[in-house]
C-alpha positions in Angstrom: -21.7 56.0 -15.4 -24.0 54.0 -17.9 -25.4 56.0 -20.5 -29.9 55.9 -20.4 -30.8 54.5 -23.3 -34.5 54.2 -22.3 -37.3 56.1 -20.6 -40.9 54.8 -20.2 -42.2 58.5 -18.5 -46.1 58.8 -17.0 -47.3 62.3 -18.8 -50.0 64.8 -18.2 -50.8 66.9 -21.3 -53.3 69.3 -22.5 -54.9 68.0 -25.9 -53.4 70.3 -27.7 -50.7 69.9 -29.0 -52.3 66.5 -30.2 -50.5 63.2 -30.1 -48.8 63.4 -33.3 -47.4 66.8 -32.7 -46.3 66.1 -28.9 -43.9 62.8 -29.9 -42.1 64.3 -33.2 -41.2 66.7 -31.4 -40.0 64.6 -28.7 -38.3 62.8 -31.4 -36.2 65.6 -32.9 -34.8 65.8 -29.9 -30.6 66.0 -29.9 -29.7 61.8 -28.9 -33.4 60.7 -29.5 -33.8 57.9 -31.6 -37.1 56.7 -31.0 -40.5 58.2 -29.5 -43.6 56.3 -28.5 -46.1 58.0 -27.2 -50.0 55.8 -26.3 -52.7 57.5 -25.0 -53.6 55.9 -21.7 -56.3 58.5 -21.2 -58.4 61.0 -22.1 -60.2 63.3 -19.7 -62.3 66.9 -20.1 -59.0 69.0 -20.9 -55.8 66.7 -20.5 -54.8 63.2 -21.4 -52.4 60.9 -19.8 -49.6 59.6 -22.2 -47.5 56.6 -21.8 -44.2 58.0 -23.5 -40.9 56.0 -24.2 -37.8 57.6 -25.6 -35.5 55.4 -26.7 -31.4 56.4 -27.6 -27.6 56.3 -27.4 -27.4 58.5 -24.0 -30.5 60.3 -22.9 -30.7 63.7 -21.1 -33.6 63.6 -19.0 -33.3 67.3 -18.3 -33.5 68.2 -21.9 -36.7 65.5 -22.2 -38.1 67.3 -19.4 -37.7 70.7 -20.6 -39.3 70.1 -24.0 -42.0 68.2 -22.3 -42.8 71.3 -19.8 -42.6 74.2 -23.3 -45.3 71.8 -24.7 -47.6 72.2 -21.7 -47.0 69.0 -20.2 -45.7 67.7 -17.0 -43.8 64.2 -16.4 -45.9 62.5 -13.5 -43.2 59.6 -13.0 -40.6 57.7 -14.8 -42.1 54.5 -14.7 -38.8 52.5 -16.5 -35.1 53.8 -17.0 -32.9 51.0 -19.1 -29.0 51.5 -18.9 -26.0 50.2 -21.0 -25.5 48.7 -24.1 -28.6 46.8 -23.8 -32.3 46.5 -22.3 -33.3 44.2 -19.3 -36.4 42.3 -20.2 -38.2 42.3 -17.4 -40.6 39.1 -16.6 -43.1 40.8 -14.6 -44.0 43.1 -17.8 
């Protein structure tokens, strides 16, 4: 099987842990290379991230896991890339 080498996830956190906080530690993640994470946005006690996680050979399990001990829940994977490379996609 291909190894995921990217995940574009819809998020629902609480504001705190902030931004900042919420993709380092996404980032120190075992096989994560990269974290984005944009707010997309902001309501009375949550906000809606747009994360991507880029890497050699994702776990999502682990991703979700860390995602749920910082309060958060994954709403949908919105884009999973596999293989060596990454798929433009011309609709994007």
């Amino acid at each position: 099987m291909a190894p995921v080498t990217r995940l574009v996830l819809d998020v629902l956190k609480p504001h705190d842990p902030g931004v900042v906080s919420f993709a380092t530690q996404l980032g120190d993640l075992e096989d994560v290379d990269a974290t984005t994470a944009t707010v997309v946005e902001v309501d009375e006690t949550v906000k809606t991230l747009r994360v991507t996680i880029e890497g050699d050979d994702l776990d999502l399990e682990s991703i979700r896991a860390e995602i749920e001990d910082l309060s958060a829940s994954i709403h949908s994977i919105d884009q999973v890339a596999c293989g060596s490379r990454a798929v433009d996609d011309p609709w994007l």
